[in-house]
TIMI-2910 file (N, C-alpha, C, CB; in pm, 1 decimal, decimal comma, always signed):
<rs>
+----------+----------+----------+----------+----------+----------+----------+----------+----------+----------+----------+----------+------+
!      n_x !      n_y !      n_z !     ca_x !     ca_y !     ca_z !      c_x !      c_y !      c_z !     cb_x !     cb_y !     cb_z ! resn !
+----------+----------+----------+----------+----------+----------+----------+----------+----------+----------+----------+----------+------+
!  -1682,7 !  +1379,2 !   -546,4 !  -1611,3 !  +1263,9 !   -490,8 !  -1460,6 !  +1288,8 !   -499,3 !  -1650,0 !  +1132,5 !   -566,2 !  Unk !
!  -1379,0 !  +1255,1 !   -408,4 !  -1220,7 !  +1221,5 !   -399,3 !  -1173,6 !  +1161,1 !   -468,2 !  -1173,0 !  +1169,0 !   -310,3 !  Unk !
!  -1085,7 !  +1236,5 !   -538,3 !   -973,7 !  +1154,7 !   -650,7 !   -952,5 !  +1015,1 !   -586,8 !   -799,8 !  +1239,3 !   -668,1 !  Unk !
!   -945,2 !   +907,8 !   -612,3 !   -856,7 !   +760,5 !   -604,6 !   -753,9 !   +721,5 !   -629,8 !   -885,2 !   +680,4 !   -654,6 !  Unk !
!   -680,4 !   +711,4 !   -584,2 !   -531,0 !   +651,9 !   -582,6 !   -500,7 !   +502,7 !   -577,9 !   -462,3 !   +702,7 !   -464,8 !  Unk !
!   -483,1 !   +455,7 !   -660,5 !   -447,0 !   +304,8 !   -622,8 !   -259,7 !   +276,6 !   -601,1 !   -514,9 !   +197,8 !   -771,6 !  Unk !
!   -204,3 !   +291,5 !   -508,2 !    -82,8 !   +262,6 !   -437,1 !    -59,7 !   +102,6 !   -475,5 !    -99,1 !   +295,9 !   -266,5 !  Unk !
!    +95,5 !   +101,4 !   -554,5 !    +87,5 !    -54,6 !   -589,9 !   +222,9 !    -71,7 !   -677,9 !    -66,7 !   -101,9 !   -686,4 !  Unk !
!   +215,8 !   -196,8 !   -717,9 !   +336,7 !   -216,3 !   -832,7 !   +290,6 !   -332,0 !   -942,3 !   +495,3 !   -273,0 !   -751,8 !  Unk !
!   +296,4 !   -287,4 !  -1071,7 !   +203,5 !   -333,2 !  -1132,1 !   +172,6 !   -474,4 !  -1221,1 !   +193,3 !   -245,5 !  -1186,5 !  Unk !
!   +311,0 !   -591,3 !  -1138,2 !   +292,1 !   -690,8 !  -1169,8 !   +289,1 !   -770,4 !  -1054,1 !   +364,7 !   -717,5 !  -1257,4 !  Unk !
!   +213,2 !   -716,9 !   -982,9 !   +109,5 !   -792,7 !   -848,7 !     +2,7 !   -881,9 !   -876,8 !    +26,2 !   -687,0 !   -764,0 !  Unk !
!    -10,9 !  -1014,5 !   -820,0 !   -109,3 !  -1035,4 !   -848,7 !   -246,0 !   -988,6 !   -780,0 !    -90,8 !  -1135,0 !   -858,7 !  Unk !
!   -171,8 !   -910,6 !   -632,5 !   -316,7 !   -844,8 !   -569,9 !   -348,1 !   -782,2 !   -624,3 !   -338,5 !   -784,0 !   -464,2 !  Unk !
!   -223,5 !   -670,8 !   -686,3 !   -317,3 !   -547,1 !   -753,7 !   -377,2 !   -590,5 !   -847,5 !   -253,6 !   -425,5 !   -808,1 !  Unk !
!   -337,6 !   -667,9 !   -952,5 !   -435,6 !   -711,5 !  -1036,2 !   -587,3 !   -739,0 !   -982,6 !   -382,2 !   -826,1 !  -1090,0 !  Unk !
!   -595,2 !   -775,0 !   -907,6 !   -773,8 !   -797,2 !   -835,6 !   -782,0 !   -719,6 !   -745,6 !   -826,5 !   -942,1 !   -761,6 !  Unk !
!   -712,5 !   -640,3 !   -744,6 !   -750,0 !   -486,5 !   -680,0 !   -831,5 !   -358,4 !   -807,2 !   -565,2 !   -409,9 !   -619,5 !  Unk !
!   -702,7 !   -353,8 !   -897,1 !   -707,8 !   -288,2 !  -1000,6 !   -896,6 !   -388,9 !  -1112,6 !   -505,0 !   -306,9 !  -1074,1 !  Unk !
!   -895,0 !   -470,7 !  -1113,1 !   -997,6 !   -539,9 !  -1175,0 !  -1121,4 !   -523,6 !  -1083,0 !   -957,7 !   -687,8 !  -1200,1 !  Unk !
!  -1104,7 !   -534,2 !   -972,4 !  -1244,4 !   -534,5 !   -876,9 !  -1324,5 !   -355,9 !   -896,8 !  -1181,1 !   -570,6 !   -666,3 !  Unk !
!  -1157,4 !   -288,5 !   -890,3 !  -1249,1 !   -148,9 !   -917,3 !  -1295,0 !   -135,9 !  -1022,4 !  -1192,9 !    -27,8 !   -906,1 !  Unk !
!  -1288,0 !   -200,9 !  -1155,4 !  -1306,7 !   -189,4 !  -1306,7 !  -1406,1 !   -241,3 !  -1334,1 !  -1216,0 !   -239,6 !  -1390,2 !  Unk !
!  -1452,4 !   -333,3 !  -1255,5 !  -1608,0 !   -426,7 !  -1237,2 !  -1667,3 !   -344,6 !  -1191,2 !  -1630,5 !   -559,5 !  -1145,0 !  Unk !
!  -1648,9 !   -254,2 !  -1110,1 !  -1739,9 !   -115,9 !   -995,9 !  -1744,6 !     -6,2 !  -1066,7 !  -1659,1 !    -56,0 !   -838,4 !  Unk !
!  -1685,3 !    -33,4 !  -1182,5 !  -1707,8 !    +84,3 !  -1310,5 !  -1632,3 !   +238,5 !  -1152,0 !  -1985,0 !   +103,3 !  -1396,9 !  Unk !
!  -1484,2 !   +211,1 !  -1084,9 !  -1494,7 !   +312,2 !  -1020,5 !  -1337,2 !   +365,0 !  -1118,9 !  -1508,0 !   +288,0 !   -834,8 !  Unk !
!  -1347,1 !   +523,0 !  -1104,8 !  -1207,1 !   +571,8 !  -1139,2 !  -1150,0 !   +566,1 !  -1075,5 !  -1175,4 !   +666,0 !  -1172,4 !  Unk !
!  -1015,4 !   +562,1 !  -1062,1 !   -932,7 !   +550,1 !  -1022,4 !   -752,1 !   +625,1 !  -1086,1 !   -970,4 !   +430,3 !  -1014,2 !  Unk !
!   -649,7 !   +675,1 !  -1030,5 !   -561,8 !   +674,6 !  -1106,2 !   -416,1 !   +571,6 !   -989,7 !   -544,8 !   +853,8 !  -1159,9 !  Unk !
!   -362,3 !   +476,0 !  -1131,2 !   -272,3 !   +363,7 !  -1043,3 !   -146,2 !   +495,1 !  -1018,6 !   -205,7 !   +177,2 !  -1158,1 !  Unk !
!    -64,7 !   +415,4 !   -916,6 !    +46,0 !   +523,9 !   -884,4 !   +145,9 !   +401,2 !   -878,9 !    +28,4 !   +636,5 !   -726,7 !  Unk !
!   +186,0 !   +353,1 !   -968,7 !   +344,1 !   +270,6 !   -959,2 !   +484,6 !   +274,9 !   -921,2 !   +376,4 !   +248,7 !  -1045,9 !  Unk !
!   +490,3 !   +263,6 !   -777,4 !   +562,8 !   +302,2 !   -705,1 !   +709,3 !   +247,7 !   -705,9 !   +502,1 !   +291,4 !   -607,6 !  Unk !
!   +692,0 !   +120,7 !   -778,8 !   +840,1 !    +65,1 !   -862,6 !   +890,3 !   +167,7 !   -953,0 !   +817,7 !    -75,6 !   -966,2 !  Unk !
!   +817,7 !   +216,9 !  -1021,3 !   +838,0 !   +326,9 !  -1151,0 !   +826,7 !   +462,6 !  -1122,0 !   +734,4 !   +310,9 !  -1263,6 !  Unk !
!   +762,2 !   +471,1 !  -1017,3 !   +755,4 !   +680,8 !   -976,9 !   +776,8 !   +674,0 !   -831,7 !   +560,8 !   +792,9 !  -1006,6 !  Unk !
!   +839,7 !   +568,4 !   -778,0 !   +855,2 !   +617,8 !   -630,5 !   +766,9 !   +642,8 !   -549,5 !   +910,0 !   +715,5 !   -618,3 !  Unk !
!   +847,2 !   +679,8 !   -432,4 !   +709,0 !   +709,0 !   -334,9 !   +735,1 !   +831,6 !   -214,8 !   +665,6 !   +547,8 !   -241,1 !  Unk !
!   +711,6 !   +918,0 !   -179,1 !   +760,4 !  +1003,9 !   -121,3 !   +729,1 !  +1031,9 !    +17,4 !   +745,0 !  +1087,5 !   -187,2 !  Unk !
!   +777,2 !  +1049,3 !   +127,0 !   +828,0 !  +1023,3 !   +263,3 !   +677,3 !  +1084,3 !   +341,2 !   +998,7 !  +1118,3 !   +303,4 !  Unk !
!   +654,3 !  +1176,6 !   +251,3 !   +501,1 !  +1220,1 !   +316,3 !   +377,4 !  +1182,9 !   +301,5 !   +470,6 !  +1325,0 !   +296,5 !  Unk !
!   +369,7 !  +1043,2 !   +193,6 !   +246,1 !  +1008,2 !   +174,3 !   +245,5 !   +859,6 !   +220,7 !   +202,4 !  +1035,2 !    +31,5 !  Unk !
!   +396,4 !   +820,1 !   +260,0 !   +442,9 !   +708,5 !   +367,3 !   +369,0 !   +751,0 !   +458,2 !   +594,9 !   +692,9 !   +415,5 !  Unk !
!   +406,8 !   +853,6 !   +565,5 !   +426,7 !   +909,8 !   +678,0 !   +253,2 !   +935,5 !   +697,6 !   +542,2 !  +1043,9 !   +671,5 !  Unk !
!   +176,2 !   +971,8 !   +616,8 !    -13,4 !   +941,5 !   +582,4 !    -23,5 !   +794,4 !   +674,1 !    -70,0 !   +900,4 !   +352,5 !  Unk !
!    +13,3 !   +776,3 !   +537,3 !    -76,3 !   +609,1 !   +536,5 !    -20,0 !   +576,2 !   +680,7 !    -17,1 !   +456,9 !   +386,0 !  Unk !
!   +115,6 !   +540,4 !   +734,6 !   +195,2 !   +485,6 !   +841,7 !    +71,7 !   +560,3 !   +934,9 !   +383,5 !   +534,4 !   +856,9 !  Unk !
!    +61,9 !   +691,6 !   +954,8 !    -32,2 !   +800,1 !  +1052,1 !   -182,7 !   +717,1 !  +1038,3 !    -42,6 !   +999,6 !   +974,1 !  Unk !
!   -181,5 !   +711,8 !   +995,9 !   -367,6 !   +652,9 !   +950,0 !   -383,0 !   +473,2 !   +987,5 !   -404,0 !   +671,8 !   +713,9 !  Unk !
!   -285,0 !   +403,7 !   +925,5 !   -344,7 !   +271,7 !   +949,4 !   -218,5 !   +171,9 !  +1054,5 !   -379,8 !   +196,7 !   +774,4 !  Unk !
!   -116,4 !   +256,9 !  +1071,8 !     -9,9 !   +246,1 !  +1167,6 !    +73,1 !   +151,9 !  +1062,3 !    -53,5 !   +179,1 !  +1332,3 !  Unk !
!   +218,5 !   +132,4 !  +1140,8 !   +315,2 !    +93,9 !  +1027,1 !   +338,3 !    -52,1 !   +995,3 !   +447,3 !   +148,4 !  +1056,9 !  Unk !
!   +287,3 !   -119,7 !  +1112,9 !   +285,3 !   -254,6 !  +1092,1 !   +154,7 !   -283,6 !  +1022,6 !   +303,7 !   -330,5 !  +1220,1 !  Unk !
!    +63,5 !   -202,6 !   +956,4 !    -38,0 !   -266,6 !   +841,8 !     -6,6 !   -223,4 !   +709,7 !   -190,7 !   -227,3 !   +861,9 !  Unk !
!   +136,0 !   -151,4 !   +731,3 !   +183,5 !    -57,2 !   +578,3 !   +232,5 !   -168,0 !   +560,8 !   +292,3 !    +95,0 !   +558,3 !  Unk !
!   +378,4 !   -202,9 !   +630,9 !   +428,7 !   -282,4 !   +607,4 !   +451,0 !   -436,8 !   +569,1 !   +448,6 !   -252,2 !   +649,7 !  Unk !
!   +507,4 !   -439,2 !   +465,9 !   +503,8 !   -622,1 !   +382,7 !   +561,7 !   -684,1 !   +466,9 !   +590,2 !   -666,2 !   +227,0 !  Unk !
!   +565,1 !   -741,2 !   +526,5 !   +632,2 !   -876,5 !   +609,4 !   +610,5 !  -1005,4 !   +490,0 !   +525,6 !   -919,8 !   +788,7 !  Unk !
!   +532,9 !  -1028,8 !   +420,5 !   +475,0 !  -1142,4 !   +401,4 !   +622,1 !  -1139,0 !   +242,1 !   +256,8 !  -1138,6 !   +380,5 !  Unk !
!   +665,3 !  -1030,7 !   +201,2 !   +705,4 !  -1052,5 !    +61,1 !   +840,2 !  -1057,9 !   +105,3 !   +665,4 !   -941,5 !    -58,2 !  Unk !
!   +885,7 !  -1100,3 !    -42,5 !  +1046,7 !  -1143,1 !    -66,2 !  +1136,9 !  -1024,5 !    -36,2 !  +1080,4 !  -1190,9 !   -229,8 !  Unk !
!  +1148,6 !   -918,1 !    -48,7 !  +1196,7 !   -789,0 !    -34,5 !  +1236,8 !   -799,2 !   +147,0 !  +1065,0 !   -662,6 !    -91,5 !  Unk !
!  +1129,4 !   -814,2 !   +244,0 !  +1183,1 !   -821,9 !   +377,9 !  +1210,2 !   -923,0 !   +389,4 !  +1120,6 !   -789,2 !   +478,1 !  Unk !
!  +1140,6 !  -1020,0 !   +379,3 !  +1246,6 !  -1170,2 !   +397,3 !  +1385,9 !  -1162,2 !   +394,0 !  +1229,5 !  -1276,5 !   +282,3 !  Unk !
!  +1411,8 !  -1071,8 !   +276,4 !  +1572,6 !  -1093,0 !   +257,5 !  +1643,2 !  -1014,7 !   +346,5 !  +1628,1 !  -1056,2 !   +116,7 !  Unk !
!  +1603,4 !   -944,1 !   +426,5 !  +1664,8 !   -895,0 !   +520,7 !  +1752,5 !   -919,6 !   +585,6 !  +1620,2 !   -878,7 !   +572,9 !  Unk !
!  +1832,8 !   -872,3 !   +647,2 !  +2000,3 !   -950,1 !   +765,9 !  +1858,1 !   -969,2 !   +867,6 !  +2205,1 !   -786,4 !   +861,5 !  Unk !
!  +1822,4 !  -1030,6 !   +965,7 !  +1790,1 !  -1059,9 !  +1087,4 !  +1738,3 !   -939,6 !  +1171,6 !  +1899,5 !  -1120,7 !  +1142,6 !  Unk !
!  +1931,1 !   -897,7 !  +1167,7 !  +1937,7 !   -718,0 !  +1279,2 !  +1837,6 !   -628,1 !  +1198,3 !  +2138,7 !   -602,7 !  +1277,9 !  Unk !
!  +1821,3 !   -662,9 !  +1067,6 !  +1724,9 !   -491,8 !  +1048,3 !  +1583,0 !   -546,5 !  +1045,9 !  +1755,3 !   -379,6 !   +866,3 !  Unk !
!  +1587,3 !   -691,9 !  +1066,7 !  +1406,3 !   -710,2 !  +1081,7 !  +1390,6 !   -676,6 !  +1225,7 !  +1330,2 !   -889,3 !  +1049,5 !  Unk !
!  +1446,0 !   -665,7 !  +1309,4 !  +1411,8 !   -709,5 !  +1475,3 !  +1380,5 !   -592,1 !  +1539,7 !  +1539,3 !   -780,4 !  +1566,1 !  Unk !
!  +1323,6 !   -540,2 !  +1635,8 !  +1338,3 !   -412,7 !  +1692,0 !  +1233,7 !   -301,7 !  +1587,6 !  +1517,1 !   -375,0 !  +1693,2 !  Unk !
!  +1206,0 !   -365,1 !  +1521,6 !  +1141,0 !   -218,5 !  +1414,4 !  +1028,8 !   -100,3 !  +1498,1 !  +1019,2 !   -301,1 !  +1257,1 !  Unk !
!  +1088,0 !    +14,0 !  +1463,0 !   +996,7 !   +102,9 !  +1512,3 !   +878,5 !   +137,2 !  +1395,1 !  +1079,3 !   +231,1 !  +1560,8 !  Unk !
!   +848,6 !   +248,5 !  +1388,4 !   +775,4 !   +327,3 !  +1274,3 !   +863,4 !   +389,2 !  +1200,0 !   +679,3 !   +428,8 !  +1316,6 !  Unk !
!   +957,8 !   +477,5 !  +1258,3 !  +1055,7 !   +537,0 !  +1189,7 !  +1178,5 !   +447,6 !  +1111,9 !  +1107,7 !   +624,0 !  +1286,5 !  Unk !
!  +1222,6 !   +342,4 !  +1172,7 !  +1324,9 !   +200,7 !  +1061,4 !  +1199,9 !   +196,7 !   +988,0 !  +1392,5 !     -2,5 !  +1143,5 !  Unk !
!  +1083,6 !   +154,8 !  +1045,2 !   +964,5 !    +77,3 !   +858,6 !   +974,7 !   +166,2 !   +784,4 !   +761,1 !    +47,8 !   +850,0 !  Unk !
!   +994,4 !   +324,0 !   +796,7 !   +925,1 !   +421,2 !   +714,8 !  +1057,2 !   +409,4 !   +627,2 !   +869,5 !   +581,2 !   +785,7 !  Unk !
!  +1203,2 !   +434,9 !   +662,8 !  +1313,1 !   +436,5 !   +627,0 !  +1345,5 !   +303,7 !   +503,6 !  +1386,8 !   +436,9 !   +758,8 !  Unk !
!  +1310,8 !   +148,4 !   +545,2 !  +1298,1 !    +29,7 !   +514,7 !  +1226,6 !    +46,6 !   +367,7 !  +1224,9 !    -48,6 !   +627,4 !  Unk !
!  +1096,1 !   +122,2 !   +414,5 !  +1001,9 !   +155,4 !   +274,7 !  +1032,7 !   +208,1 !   +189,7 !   +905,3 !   +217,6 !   +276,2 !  Unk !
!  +1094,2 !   +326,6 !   +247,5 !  +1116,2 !   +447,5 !   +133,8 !  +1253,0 !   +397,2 !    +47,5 !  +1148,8 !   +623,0 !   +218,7 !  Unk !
!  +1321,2 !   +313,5 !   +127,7 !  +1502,1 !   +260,1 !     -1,1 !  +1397,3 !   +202,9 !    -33,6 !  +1694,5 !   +147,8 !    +36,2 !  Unk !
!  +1312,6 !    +99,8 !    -37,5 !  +1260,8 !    -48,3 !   -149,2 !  +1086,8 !     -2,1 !    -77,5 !  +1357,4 !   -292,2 !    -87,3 !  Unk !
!  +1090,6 !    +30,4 !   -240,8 !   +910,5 !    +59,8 !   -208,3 !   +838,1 !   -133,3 !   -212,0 !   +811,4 !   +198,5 !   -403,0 !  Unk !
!   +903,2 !   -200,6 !   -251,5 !   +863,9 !   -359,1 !   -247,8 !   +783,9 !   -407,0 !   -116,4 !  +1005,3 !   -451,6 !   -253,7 !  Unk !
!   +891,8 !   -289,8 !    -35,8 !   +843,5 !   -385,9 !    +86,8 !   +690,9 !   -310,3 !   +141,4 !   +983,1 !   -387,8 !   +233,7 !  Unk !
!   +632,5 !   -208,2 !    +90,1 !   +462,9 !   -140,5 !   +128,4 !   +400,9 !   -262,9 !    +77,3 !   +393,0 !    +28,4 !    +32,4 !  Unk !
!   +277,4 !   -295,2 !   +171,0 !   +166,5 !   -377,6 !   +128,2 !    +72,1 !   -298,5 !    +12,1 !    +79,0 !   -415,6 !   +263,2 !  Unk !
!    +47,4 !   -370,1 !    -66,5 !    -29,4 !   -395,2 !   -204,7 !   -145,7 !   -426,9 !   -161,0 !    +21,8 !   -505,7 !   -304,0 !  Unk !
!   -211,1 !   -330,2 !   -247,9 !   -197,0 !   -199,0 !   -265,1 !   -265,0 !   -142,6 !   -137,2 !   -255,6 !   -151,3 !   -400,8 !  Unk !
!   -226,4 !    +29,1 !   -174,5 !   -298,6 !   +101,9 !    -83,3 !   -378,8 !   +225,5 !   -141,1 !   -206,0 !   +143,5 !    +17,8 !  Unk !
!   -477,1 !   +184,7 !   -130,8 !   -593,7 !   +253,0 !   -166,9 !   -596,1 !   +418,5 !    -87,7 !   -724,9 !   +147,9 !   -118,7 !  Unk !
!   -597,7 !   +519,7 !   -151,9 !   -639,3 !   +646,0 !    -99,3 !   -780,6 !   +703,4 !   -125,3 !   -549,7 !   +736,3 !   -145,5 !  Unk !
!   -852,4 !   +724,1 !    -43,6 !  -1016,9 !   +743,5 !    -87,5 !   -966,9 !   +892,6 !    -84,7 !  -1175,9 !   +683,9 !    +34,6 !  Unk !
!   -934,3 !   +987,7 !    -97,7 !   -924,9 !  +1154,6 !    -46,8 !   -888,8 !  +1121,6 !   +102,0 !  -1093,7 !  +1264,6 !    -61,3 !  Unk !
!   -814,8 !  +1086,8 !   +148,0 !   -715,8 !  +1091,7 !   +274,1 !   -784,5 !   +975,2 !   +347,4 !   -710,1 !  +1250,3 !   +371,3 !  Unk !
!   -881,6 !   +884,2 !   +294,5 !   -917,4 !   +766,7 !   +388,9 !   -832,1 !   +635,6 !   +308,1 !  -1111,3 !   +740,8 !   +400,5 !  Unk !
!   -733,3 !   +548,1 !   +404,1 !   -640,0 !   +479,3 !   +352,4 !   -737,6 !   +302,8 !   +413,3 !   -456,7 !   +539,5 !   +425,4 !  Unk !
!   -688,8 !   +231,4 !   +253,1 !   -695,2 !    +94,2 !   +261,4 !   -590,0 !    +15,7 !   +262,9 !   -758,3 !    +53,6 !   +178,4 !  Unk !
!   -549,5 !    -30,3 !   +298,7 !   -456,8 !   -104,8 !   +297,3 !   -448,6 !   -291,1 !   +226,6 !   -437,8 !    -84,5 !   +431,7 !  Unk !
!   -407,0 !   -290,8 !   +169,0 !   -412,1 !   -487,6 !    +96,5 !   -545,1 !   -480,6 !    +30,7 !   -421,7 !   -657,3 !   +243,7 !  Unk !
!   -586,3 !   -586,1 !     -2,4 !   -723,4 !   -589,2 !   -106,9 !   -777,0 !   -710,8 !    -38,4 !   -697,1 !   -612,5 !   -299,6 !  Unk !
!   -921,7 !   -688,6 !    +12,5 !  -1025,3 !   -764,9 !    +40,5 !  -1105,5 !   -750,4 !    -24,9 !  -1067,5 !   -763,5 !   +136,2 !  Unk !
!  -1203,7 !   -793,0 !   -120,9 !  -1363,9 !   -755,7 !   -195,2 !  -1448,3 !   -686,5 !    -65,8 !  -1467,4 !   -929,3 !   -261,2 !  Unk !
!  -1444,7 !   -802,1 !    +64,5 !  -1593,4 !   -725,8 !   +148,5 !  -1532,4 !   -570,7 !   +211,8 !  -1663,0 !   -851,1 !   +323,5 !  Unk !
!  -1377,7 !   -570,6 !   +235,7 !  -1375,9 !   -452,5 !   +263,7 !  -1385,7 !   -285,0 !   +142,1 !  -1258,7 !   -475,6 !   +337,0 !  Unk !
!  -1370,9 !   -359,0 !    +33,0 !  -1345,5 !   -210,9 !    -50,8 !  -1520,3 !   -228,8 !    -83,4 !  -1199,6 !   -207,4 !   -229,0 !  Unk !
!  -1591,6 !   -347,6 !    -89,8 !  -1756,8 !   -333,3 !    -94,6 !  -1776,9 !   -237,4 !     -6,7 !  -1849,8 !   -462,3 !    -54,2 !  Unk !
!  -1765,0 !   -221,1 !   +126,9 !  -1766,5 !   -116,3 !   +250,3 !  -1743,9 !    -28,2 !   +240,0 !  -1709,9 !   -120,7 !   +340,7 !  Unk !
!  -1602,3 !     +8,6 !   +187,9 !  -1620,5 !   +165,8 !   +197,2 !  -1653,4 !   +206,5 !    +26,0 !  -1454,1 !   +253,1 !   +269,3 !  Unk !
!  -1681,0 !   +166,4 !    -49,2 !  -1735,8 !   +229,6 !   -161,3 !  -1904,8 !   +240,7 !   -151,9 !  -1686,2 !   +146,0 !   -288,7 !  Unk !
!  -1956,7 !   +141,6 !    -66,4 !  -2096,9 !   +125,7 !    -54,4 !  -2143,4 !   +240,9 !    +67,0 !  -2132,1 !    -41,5 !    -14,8 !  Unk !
!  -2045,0 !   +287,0 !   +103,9 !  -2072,9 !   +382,6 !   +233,3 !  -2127,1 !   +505,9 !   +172,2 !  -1932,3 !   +421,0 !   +329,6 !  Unk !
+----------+----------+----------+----------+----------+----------+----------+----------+----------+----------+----------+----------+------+
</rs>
């Protein structure tokens, strides 16, 4: 089986029931705290490739909110990736790496799915 990655920051309350749902599934996992170790332009540039950039990207948290206007508007892939990489805050929580298959946010019926697969 593929190493696990749990993509996150670790006073989330998703990740917390991200991080707990896999611990109930008795699954391994290793967390990657991206407040504390960063995040690097090529495993952005994955996930962005795999689940596209508007499902990487936090819209919903305080980090883009605070934005000027001009740098929310117009966003390509390449501003989100840029946006991400200064303030890892703004990646959606968490993102799951199965060995190169990416989850994005935490649902129960979806990580039931692909662990039950």
């Amino acid at each position: 089986m593929a190493t696990i990655t749990l993509y996150g920051i670790k006073n989330c309350d998703t990740m917390k029931k991200a991080r707990t749902w896999l611990d109930d599934w008795q699954i391994a996992y290793r967390f990657h705290d991206y407040k504390a170790e960063g995040i690097d332009a090529a495993s952005l540039g994955r996930w962005v490739e795999a689940l596209g950039w508007e499902a990487v990207l936090n819209r919903a948290g305080t980090t883009f909110r605070a934005l000027a206007p001009a740098e929310k508007t117009g966003l390509t892939a390449e501003r989100a990736i840029a946006l991400m990489l200064a303030q890892p805050a703004m990646i959606k929580r968490p993102i799951l790496d199965r060995g190169g298959q990416y989850l994005a946010g935490f649902k129960p019926a979806l990580y039931e799915a692909a662990f039950s697969a």
